[in-house]
PyMOL CGO cylinders between C-alpha atoms (Angstrom):
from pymol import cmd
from pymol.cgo import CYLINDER

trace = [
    CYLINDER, 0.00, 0.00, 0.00, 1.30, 3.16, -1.05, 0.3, 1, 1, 1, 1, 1, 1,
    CYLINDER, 1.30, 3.16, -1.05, 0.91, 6.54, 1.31, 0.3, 1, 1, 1, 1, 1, 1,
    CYLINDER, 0.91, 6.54, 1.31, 0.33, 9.55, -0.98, 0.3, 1, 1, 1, 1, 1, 1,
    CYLINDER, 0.33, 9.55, -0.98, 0.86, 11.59, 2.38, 0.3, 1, 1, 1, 1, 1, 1,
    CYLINDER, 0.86, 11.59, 2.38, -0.73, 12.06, 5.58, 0.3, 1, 1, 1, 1, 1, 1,
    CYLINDER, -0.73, 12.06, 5.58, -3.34, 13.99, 6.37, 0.3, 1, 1, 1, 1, 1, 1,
    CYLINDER, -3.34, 13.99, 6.37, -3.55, 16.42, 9.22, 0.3, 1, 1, 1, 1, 1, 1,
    CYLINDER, -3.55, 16.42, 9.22, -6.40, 16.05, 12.13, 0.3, 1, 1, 1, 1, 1, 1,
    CYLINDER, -6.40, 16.05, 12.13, -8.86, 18.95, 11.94, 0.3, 1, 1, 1, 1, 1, 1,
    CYLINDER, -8.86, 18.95, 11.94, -8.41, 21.90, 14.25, 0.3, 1, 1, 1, 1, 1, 1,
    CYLINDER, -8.41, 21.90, 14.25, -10.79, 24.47, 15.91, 0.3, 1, 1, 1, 1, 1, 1,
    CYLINDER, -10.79, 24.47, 15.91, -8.00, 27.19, 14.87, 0.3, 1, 1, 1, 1, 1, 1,
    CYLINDER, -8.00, 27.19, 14.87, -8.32, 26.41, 11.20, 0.3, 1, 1, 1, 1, 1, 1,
    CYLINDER, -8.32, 26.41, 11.20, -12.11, 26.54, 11.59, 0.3, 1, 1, 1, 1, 1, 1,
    CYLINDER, -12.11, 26.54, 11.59, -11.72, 30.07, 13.03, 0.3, 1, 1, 1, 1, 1, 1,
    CYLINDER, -11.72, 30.07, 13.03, -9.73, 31.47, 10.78, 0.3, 1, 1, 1, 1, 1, 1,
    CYLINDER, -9.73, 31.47, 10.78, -12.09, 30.35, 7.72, 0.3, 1, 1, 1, 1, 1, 1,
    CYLINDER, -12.09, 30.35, 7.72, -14.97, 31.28, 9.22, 0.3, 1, 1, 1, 1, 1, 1,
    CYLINDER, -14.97, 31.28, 9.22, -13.92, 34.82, 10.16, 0.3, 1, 1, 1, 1, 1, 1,
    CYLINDER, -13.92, 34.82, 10.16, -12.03, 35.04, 6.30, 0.3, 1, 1, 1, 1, 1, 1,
    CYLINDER, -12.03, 35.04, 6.30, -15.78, 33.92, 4.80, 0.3, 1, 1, 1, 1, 1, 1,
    CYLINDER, -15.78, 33.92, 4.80, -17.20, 36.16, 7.18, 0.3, 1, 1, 1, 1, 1, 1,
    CYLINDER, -17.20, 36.16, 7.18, -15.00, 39.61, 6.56, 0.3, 1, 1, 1, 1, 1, 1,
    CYLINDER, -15.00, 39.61, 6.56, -15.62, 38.80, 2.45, 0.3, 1, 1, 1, 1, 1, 1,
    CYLINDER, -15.62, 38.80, 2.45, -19.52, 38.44, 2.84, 0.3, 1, 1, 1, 1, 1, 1,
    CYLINDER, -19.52, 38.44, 2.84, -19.43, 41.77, 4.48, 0.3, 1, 1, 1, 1, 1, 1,
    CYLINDER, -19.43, 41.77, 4.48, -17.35, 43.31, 1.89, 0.3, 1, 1, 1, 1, 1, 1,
    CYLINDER, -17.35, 43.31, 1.89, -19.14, 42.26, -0.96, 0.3, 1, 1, 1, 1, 1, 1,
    CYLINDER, -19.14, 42.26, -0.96, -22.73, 42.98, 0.71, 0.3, 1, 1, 1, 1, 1, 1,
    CYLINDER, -22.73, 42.98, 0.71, -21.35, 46.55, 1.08, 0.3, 1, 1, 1, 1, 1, 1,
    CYLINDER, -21.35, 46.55, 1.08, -20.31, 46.60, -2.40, 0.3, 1, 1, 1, 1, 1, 1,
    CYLINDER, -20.31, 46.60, -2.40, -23.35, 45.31, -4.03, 0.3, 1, 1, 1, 1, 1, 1,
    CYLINDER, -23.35, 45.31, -4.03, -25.50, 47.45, -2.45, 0.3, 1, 1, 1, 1, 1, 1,
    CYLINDER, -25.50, 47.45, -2.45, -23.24, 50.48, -2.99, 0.3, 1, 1, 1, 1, 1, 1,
    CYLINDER, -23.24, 50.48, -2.99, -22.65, 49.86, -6.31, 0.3, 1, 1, 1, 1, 1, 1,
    CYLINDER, -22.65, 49.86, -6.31, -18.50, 50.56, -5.06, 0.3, 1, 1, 1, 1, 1, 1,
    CYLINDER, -18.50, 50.56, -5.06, -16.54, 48.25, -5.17, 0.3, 1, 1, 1, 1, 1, 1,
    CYLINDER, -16.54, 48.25, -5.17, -13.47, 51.04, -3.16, 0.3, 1, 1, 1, 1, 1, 1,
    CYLINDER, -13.47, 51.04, -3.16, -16.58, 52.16, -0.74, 0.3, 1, 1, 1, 1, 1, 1,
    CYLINDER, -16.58, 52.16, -0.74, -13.38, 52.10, 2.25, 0.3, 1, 1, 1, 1, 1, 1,
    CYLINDER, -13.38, 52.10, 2.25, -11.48, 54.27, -0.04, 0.3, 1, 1, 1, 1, 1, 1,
    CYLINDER, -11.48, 54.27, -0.04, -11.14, 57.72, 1.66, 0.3, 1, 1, 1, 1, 1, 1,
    CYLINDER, -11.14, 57.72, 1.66, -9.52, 59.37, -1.31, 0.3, 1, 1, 1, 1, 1, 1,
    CYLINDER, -9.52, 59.37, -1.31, -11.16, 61.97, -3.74, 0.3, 1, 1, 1, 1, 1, 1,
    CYLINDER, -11.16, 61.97, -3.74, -9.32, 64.01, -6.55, 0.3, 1, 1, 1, 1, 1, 1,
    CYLINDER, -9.32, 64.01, -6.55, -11.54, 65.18, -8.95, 0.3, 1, 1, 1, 1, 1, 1,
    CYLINDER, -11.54, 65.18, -8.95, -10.84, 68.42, -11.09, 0.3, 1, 1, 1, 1, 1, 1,
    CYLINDER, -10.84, 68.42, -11.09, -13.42, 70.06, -11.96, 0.3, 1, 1, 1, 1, 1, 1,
    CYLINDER, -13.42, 70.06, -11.96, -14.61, 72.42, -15.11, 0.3, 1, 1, 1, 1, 1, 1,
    CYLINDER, -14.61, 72.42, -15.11, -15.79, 75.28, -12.97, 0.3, 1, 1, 1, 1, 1, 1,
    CYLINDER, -15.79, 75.28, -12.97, -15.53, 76.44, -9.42, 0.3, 1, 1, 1, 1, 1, 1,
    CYLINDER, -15.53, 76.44, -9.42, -18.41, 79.07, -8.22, 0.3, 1, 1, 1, 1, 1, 1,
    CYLINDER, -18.41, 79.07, -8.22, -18.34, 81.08, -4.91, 0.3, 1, 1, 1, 1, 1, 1,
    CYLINDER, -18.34, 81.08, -4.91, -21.24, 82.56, -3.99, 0.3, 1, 1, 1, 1, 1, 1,
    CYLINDER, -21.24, 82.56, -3.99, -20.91, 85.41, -1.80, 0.3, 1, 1, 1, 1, 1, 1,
    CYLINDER, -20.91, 85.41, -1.80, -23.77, 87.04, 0.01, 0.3, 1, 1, 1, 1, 1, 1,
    CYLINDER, -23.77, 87.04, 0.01, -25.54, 87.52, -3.36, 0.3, 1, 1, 1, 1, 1, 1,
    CYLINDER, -25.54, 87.52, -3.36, -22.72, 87.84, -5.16, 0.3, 1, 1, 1, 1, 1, 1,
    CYLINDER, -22.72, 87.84, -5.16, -21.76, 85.12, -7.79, 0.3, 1, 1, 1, 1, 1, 1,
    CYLINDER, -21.76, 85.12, -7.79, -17.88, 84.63, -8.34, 0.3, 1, 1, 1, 1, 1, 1,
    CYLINDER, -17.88, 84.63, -8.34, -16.63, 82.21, -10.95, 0.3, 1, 1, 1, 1, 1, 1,
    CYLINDER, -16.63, 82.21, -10.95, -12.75, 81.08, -10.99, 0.3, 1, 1, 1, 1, 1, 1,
    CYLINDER, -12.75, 81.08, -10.99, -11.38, 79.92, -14.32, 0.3, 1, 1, 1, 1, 1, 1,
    CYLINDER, -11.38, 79.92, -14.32, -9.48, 76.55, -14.78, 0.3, 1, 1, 1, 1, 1, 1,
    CYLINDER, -9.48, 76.55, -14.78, -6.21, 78.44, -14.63, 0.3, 1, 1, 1, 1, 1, 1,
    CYLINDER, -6.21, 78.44, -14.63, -6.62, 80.85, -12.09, 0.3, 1, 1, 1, 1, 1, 1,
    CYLINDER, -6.62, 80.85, -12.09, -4.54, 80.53, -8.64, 0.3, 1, 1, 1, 1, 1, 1,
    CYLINDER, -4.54, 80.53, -8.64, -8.30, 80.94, -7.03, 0.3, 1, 1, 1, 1, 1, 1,
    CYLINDER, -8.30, 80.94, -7.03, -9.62, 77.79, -8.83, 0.3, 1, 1, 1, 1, 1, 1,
    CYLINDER, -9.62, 77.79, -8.83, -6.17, 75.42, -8.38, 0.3, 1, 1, 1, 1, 1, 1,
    CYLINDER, -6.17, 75.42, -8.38, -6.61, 75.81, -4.46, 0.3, 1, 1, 1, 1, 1, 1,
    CYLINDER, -6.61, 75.81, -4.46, -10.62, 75.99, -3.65, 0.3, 1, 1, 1, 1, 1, 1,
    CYLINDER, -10.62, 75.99, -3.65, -9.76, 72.36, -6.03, 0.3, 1, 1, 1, 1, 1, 1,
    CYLINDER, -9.76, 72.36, -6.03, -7.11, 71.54, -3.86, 0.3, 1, 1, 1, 1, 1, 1,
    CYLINDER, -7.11, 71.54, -3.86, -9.09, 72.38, -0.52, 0.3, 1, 1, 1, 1, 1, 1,
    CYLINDER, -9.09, 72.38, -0.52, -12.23, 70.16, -1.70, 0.3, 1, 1, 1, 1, 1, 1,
    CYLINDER, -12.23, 70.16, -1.70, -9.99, 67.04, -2.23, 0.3, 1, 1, 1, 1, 1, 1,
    CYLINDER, -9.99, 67.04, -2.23, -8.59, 67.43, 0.99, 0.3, 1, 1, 1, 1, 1, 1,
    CYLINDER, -8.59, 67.43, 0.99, -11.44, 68.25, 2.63, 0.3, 1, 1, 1, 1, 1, 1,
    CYLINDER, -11.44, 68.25, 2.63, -13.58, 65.15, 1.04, 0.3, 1, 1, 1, 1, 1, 1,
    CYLINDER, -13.58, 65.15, 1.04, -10.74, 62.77, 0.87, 0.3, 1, 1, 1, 1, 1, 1,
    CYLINDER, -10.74, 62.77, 0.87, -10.39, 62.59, 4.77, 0.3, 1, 1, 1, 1, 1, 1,
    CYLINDER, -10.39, 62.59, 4.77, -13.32, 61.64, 6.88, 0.3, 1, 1, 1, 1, 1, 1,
    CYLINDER, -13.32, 61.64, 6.88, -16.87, 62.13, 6.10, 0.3, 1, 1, 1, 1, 1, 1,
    CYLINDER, -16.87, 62.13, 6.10, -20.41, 60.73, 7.35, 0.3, 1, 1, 1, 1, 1, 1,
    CYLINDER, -20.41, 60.73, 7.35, -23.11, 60.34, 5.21, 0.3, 1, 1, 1, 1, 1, 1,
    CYLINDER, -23.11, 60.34, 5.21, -26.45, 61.90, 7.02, 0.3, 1, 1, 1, 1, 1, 1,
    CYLINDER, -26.45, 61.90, 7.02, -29.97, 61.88, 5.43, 0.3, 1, 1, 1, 1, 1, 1,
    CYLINDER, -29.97, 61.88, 5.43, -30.39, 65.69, 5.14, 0.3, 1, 1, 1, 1, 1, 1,
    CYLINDER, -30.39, 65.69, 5.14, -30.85, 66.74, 1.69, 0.3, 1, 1, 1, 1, 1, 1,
    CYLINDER, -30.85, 66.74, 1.69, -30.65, 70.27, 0.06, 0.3, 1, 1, 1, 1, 1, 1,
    CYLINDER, -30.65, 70.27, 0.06, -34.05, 71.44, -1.37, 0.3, 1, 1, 1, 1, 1, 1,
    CYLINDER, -34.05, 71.44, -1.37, -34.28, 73.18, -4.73, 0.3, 1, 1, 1, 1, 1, 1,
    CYLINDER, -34.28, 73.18, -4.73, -35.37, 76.11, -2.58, 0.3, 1, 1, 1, 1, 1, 1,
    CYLINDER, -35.37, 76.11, -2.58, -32.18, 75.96, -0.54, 0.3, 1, 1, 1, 1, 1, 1,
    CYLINDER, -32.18, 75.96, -0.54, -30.11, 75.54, -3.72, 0.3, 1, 1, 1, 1, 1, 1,
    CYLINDER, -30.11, 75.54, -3.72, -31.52, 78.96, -4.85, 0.3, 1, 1, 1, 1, 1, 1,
    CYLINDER, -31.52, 78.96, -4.85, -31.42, 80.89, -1.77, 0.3, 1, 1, 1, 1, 1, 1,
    CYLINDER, -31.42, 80.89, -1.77, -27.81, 79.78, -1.82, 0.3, 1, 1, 1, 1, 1, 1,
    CYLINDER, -27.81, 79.78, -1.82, -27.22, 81.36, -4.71, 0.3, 1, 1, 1, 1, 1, 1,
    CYLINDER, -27.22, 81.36, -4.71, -28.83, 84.60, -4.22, 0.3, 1, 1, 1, 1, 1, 1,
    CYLINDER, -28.83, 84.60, -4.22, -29.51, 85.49, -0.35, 0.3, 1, 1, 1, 1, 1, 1,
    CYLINDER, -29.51, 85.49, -0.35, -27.26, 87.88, 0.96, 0.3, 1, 1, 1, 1, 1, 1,
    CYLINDER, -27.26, 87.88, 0.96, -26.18, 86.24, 4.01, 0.3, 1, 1, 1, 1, 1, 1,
    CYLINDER, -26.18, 86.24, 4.01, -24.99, 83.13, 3.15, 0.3, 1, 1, 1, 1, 1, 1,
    CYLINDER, -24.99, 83.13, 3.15, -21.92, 81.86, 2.06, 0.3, 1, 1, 1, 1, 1, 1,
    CYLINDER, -21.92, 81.86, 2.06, -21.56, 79.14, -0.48, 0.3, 1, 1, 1, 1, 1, 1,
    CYLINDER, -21.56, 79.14, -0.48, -18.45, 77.69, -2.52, 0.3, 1, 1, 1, 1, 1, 1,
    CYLINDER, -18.45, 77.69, -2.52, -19.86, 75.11, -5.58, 0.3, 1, 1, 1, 1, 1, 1,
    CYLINDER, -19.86, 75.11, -5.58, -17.43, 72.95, -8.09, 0.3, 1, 1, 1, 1, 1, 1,
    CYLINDER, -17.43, 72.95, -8.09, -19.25, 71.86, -11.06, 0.3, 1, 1, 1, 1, 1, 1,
    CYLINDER, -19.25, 71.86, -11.06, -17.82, 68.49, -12.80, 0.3, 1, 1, 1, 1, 1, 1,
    CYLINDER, -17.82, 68.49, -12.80, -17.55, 67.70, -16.43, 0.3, 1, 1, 1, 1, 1, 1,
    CYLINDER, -17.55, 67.70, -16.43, -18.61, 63.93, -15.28, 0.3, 1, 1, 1, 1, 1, 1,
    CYLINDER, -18.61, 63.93, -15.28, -20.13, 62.11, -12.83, 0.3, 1, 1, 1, 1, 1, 1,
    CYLINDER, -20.13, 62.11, -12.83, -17.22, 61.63, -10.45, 0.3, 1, 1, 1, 1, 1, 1,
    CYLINDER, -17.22, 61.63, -10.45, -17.59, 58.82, -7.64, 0.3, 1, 1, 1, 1, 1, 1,
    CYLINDER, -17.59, 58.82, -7.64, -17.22, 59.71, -3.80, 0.3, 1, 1, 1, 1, 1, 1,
    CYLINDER, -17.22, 59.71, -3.80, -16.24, 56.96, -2.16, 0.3, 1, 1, 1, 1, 1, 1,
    CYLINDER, -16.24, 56.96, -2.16, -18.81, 56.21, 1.18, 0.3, 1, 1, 1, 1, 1, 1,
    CYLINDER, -18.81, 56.21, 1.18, -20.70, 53.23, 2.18, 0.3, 1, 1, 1, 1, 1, 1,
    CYLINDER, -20.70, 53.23, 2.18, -23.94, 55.16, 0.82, 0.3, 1, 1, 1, 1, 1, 1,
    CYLINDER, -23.94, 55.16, 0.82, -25.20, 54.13, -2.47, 0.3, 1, 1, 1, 1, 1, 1,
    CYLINDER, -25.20, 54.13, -2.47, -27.24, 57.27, -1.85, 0.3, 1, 1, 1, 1, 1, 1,
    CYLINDER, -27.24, 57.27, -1.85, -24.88, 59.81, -2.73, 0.3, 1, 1, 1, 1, 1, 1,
    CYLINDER, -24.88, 59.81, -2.73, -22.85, 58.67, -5.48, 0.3, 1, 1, 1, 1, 1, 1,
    CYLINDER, -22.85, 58.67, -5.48, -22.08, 59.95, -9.30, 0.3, 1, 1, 1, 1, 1, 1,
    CYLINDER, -22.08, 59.95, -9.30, -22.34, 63.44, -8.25, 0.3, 1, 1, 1, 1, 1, 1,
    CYLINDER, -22.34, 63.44, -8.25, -21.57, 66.06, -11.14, 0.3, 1, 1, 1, 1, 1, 1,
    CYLINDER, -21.57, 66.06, -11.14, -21.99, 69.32, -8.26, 0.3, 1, 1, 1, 1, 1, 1,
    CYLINDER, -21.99, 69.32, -8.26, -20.69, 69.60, -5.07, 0.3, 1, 1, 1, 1, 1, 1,
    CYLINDER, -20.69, 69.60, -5.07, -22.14, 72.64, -2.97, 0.3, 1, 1, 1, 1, 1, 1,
    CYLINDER, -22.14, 72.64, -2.97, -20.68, 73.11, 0.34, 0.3, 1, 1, 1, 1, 1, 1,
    CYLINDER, -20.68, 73.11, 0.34, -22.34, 75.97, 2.38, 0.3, 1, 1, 1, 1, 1, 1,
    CYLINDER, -22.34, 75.97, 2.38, -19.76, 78.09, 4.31, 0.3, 1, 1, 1, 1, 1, 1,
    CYLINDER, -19.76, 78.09, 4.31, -22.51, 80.15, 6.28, 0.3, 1, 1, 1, 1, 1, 1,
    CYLINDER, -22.51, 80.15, 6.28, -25.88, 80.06, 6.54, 0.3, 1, 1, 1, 1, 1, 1,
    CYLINDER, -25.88, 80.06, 6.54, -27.92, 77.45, 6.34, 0.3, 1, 1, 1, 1, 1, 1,
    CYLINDER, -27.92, 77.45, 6.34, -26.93, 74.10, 7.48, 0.3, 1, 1, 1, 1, 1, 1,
    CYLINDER, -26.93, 74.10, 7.48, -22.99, 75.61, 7.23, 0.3, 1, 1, 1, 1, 1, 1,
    CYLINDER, -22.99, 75.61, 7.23, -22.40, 74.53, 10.70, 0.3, 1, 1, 1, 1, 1, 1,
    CYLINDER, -22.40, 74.53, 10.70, -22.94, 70.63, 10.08, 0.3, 1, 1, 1, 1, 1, 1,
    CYLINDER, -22.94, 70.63, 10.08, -20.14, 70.70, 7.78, 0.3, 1, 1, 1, 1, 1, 1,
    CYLINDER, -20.14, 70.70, 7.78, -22.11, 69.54, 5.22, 0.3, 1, 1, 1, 1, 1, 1,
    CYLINDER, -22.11, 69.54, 5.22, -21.37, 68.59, 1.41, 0.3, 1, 1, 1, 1, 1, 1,
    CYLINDER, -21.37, 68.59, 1.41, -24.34, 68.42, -0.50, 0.3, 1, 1, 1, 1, 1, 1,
    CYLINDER, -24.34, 68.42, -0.50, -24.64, 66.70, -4.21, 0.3, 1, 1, 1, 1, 1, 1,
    CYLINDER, -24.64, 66.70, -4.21, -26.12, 67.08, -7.39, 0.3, 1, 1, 1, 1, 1, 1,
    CYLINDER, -26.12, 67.08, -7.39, -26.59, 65.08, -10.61, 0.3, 1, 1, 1, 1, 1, 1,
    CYLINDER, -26.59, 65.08, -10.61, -27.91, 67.05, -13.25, 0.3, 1, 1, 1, 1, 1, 1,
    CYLINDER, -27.91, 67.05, -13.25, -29.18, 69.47, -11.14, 0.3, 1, 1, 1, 1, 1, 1,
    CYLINDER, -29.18, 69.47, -11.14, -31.06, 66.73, -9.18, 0.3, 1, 1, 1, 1, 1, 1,
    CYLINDER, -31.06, 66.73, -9.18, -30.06, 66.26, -5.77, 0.3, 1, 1, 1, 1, 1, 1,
    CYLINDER, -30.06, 66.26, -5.77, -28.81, 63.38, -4.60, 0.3, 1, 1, 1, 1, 1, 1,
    CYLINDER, -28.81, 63.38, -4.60, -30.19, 61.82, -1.53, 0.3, 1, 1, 1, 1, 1, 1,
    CYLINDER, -30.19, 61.82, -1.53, -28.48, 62.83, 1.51, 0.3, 1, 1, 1, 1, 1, 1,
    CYLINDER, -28.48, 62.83, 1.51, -25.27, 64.72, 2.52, 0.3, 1, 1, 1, 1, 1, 1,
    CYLINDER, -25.27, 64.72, 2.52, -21.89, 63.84, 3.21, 0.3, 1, 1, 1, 1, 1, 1,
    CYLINDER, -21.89, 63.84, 3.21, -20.47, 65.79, 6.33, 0.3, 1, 1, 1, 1, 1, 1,
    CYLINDER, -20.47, 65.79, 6.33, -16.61, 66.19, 6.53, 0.3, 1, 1, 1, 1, 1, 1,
    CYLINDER, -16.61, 66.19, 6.53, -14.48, 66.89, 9.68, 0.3, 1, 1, 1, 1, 1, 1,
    CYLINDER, -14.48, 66.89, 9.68, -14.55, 70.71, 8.87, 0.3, 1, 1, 1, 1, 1, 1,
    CYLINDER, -14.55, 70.71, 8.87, -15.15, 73.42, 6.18, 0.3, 1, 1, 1, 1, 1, 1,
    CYLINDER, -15.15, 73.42, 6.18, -12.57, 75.94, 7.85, 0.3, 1, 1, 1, 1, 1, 1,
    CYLINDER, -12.57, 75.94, 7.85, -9.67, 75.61, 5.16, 0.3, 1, 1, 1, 1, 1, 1,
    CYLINDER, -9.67, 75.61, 5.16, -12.36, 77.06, 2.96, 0.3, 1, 1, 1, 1, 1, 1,
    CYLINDER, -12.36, 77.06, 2.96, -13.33, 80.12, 5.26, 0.3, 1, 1, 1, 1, 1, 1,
    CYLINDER, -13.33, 80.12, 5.26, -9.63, 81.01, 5.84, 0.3, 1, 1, 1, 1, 1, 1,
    CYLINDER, -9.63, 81.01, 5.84, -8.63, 81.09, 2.45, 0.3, 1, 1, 1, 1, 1, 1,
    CYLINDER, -8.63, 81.09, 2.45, -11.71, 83.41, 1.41, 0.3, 1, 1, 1, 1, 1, 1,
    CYLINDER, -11.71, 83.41, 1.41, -10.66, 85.50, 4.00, 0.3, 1, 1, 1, 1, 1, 1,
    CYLINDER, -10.66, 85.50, 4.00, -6.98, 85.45, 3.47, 0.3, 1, 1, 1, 1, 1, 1,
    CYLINDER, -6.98, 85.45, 3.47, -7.44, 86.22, -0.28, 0.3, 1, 1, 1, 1, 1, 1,
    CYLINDER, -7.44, 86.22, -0.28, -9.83, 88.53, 0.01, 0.3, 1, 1, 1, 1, 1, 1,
    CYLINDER, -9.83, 88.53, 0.01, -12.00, 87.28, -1.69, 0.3, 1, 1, 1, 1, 1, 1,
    CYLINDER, -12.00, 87.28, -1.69, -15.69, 88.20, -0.70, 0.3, 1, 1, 1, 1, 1, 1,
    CYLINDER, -15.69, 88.20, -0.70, -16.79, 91.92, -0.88, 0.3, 1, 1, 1, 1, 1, 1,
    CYLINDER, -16.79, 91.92, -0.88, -18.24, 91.38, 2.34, 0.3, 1, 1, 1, 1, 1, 1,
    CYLINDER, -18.24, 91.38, 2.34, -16.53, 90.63, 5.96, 0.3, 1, 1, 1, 1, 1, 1,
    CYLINDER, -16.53, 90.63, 5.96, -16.42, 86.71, 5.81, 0.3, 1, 1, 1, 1, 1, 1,
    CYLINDER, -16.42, 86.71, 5.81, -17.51, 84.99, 9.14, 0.3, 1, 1, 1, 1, 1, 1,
    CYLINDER, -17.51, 84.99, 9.14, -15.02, 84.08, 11.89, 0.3, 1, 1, 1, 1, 1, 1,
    CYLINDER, -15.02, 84.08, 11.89, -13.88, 80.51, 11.19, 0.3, 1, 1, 1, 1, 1, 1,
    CYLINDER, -13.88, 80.51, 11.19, -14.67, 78.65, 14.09, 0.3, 1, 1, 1, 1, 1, 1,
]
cmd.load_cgo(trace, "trace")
């Protein structure tokens, strides 16, 4: 009789460790499937986009592609949305989107991409945005909040990063808002 080789007894520590790999992949993929993201964990965002808008108490400003203005409020967004974020269920109204734009105490930067672009979050809510509007003051500016559009539809939801204060600074440093900008917090 020959002995091909010999087998090894069972063990409770073998069990464990495929049962917690089996279990770590179901999550994954359950999170994947139903966020339609297959790099959901991925913090990182760095999007360019076409056109970057700060509205200012009424005021609209638009940066071109070139500008110094346009390269950093780009620069502070990717930072800003490739750290830490939440998603929450509060949504920006069409209403709120407009007073945004025109009321003449609130403080509003918006970037405007060519594309869709993905951010990364376990929500499948608030995904393939082509608008990102992050209020600086006024309504809802104190939650930090990041809201998203898709063809001028609003996505469902916010994302809410760890702070919007880079953005405040450098409006205030540059000088850019005819009117006092708020204290940054």
């Amino acid at each position: 009789m020959q002995h091909v080789g010999t087998r090894k007894e069972p063990s409770i520590r073998n069990l464990v460790i495929i049962v917690v790999i089996v279990m770590i992949l179901t999550v994954y993929a359950f999170i994947s499937f139903g966020t339609g993201d297959w790099l959901w964990f991925s913090a990182n965002f760095s999007a360019r986009p076409s056109a970057v808008v700060l509205h200012c108490y009424g005021e609209t400003i638009s940066y071109d592609p070139g500008s110094f203005q346009f390269s950093k409020f780009t620069e502070i967004m990717n930072d800003s949305m490739s750290g830490r974020k939440r998603w929450d269920p509060l949504t920006m109204s069409e209403q709120t989107y407009t007073e945004y734009q025109t009321h003449p105490q609130m403080l509003v930067v918006e970037f405007f991409y060519p594309e869709p672009q993905r951010v990364h979050s376990t929500s499948s809510l608030y995904s393939n945005v082509d608008n990102l509007v992050v209020p600086l003051e006024g309504r809802h500016s104190r939650t930090n909040a990041v809201f998203g559009q898709n063809g001028g539809v609003p996505t469902g939801g916010s994302l809410h990063i760890d702070s919007t204060d880079q953005f405040r600074e450098f409006i205030r440093n540059m000088d850019l808002c005819p009117v006092e900008v708020l204290d940054v917090n």
